[in-house]
N, C-alpha and C positions, 0 to 999 in steps of 0.2 A: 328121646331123653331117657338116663338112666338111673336110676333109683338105685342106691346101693343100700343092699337090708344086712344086717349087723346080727347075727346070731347070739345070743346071751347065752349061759351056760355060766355059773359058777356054784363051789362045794363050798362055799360062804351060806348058803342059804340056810343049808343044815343047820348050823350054828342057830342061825334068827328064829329058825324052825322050835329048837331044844330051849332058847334063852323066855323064847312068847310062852313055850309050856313050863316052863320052871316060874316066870313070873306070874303065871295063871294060878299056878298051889303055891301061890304066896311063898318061894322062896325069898328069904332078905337078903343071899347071901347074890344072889342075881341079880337084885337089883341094883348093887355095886356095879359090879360089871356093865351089866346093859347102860347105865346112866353114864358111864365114862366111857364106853365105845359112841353115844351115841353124843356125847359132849366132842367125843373127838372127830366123828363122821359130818356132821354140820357143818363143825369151821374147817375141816377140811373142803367140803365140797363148795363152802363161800368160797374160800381162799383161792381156787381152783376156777372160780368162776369169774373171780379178778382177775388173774393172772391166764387168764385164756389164750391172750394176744401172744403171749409165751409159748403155749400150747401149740399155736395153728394161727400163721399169719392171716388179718385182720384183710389183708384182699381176698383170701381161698375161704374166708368163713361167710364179706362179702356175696362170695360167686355160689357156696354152699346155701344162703337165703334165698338168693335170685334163683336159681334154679332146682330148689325143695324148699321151697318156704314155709309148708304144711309139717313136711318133716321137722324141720328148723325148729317152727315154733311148737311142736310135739315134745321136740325133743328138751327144749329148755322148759318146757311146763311139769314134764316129770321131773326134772333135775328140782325145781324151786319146791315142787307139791315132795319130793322126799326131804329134804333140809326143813322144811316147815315140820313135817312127821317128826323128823329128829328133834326139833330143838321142843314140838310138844313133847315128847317120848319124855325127855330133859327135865322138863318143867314139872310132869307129874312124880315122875320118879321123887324131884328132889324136894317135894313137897314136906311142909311140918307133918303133918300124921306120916307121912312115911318114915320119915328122919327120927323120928321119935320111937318108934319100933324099932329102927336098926340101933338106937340107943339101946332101949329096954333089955332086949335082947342079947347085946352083949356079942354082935354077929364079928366074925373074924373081920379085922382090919388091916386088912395087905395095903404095903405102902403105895403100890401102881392105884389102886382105887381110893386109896382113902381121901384123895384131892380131887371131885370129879371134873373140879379146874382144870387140872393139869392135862384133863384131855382135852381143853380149848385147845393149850398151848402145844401139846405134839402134835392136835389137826394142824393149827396155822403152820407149822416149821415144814410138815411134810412136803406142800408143794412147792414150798420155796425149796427143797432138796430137789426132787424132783426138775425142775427148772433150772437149777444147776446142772445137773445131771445130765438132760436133755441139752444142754448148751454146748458143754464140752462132748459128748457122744456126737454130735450131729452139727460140729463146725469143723471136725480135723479135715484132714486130707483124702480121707474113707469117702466120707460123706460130699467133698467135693467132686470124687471119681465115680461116684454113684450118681450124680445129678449130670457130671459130662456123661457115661451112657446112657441115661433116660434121655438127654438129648439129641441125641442118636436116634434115636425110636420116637421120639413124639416130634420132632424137628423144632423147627426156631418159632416164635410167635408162642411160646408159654414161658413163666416161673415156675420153680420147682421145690417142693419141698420135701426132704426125706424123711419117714415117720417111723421107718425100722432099721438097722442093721445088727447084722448076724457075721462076725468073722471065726472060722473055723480052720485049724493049722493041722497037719498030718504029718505022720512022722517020718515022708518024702521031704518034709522043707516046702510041702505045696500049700499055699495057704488059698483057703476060699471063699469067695463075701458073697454074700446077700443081702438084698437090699429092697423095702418098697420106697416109691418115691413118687407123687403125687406132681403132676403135671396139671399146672390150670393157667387159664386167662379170665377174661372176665364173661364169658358164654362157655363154657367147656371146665370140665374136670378128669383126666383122667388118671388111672391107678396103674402104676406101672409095677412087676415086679421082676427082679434084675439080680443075675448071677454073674459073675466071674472070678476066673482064679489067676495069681500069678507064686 
């Protein structure tokens, strides 16, 4: 059995890094910001977690339990223990004695933060973009010729689903795709990744 481990790496940290010290010396003007990235981070990650079946068909999510269950449920416990982070993160932030300071104060009010509503509503819109986006990328005709090669290679007896492509044109008129495309049934997963040019 194969355990596929997912490397993390993002320059987003920095940010969380700079925003935890600036709200530490009591900046108010941070606290805008932080409370509305983290209004917007929650219902994005809700929204995302409704709409997963969108994400990664419900038989390959299935067969990803059945055969890493440990990971499975690792995996969904950090996703819920950070959205709970957030919407505390939210809740203090937008607390009366904080609110009242950012009155007092008189701290700049840029329109992006002044509603830290408003980052409910561009969380929830995100993945519903997204989900469009991934509909029309990965149902043309790319994406069908990307799952007949993986079929080629993994043979009959799986579904397939495509989770990247890459088309790249040259100024031969050669154009050339890549592709990853996930082969699974309900005992097997594999990860195929696939080039060709025409």
């Amino acid at each position: 059995m194969t355990l596929y481990v997912l490397d993390y790496s993002s320059s987003f940290n920095i940010f969380a890094i700079v925003a935890g010290v600036f709200l530490y010396r009591g900046n108010l003007k941070s606290v805008r910001i932080v409370r509305w990235f983290s209004a917007f981070l929650s219902s994005a990650f809700v929204k995302m977690m409704l709409l997963f079946p969108f994400f990664m068909p419900i038989d390959l999510m299935t067969t990803y339990f059945k055969l890493h269950p440990i990971a499975f449920v690792a995996y969904s416990s950090i996703a819920i223990a950070l959205i709970i982070l957030l919407v505390w993160v939210y809740q203090t932030l937008n607390s009366e004695a904080i609110l009242a300071a950012i009155a007092q104060n008189n701290v700049d009010n840029k329109w992006l933060w002044r509603k830290p509503k408003n980052g409910f509503i561009f969380g929830v819109c995100l993945p519903i973009l997204l989900v469009i986006t991934i509909s029309v990328s990965f149902s043309g005709e790319t994406a069908e010729k990307a799952k007949f090669e993986a079929e080629k290679i993994a043979g009959l007896g799986y579904k397939y689903a495509v989770t990247s492509l890459n088309v790249n044109s040259t100024f031969g008129s050669k154009t050339y795709y890549r592709a990853d495309v996930t082969a699974y049934n309900s005992t097997e997963i594999k990860q195929l990744h696939l080039e060709w040019g025409k």
